[in-house]
C-alpha positions as CSV (number, residue, x, y, z in Angstrom):
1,X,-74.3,-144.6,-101.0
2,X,-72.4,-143.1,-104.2
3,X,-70.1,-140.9,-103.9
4,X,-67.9,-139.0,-106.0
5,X,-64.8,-136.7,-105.0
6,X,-62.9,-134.5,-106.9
7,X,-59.8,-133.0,-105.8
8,X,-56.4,-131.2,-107.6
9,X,-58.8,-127.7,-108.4
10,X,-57.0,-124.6,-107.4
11,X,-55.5,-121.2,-108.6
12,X,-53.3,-121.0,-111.4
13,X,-51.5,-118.5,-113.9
14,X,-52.8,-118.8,-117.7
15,X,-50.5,-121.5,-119.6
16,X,-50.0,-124.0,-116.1
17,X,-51.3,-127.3,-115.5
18,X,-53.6,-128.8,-113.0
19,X,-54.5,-132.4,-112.2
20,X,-58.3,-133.2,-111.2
21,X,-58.5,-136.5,-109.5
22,X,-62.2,-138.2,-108.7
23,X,-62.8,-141.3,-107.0
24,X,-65.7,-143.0,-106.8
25,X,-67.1,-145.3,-103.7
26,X,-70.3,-147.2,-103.1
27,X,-69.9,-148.8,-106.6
28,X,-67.4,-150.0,-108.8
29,X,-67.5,-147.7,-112.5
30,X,-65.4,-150.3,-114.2
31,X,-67.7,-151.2,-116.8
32,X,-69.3,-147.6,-117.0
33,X,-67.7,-144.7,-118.6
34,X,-67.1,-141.8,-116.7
35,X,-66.8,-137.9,-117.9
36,X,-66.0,-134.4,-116.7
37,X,-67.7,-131.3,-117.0
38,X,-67.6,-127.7,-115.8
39,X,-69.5,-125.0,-114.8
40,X,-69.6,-120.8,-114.7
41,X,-72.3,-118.8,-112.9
42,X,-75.4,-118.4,-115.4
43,X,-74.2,-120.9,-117.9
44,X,-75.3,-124.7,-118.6
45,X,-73.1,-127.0,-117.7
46,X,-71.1,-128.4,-120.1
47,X,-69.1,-131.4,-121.2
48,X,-65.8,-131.1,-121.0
49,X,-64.4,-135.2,-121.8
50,X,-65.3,-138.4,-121.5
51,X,-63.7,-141.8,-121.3
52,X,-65.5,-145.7,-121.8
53,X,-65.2,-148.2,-119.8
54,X,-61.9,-149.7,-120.5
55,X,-60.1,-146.5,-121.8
56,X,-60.1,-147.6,-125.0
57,X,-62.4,-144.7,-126.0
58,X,-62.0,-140.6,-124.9
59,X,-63.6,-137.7,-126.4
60,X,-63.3,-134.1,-126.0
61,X,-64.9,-130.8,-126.1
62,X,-63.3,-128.9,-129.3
63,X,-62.6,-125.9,-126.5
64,X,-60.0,-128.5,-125.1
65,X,-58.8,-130.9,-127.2
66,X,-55.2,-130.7,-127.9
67,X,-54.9,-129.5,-123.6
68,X,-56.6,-131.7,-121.8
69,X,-56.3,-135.9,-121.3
70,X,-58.7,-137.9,-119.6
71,X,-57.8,-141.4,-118.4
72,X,-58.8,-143.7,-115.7
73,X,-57.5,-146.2,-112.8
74,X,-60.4,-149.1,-113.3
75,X,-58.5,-150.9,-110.0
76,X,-59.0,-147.7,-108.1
77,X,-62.3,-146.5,-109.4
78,X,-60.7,-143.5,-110.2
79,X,-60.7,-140.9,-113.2
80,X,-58.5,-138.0,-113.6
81,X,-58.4,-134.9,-115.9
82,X,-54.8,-133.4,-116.9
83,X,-55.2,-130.2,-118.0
84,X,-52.1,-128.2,-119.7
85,X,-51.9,-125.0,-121.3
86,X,-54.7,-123.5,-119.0
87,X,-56.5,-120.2,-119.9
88,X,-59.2,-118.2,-118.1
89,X,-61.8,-119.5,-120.1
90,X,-61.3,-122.3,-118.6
91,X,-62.3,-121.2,-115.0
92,X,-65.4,-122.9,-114.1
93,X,-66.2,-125.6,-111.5
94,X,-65.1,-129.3,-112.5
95,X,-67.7,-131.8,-112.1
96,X,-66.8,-135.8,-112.3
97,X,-69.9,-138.0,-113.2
98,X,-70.2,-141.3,-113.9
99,X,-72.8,-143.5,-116.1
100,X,-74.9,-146.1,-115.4
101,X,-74.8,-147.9,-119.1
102,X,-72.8,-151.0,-119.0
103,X,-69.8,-151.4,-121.5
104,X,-70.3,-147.7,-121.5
105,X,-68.3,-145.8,-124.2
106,X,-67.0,-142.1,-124.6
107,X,-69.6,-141.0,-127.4
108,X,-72.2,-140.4,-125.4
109,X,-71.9,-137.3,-123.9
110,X,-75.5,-136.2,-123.1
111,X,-75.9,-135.1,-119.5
112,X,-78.9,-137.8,-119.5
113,X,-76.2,-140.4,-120.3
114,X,-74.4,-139.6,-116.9
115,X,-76.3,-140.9,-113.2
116,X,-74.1,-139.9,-110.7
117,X,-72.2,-136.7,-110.0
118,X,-69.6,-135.0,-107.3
119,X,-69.8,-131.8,-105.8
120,X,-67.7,-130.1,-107.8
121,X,-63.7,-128.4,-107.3
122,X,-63.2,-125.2,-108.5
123,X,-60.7,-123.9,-111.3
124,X,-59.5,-120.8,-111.3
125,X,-56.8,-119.3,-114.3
126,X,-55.7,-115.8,-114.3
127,X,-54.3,-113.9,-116.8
């Protein structure tokens, strides 16, 4: 079975930092690019970044670039989501997902493109 767990959401004042971790199990992701998205009540999910297989790609949603760095331990099957300079509209839940297209890059970012998601950590940024 797949699994993917995020963990490093909390509480935090607008302008701190958090750390998302997600580690995957049941497959390896090493040749498959993984991604990170979020969530508010009523909304559509939506992409948040994305990183190919060997890290040699990344992309970003505009609302974060210049905050937020995605990267990626291939020998842990891990991906992780620094995020700096943090304001409420970033409160959502964080969702890690991973893709199922091999030599996978980080241009893809369609929710199609991505098979397998966690259950989500939550992110919370007051003001």
């Amino acid at each position: 079975q797949v699994r993917l767990v995020e963990s490093g959401g909390g509480s935090v004042q607008a302008g701190g930092s958090l750390r998302l971790s997600c580690e995957a199990s049941g497959r390896t992701f090493r040749w498959n690019a993984l991604g990170w998205w979020r969530q508010t009540p009523g909304k559509e999910r939506e992409f948040v970044a994305a990183i190919g297989w060997s890290g040699g790609s990344v992309s970003y949603a505009e609302s974060v670039k210049g905050r937020f760095t995605i990267t990626r331990e291939n020998a842990n099957n891990t991906v992780y989501l620094q995020m700096n300079n943090l304001n409420p509209e970033d409160t959502a839940v964080y969702y890690c997902a991973g893709g199922s297209r091999r030599w996978g890059n980080a241009y893809r970012t369609e929710r199609e493109e991505f098979d397998y998601w966690g259950q989500g950590t939550q992110v919370t940024v007051a003001s």
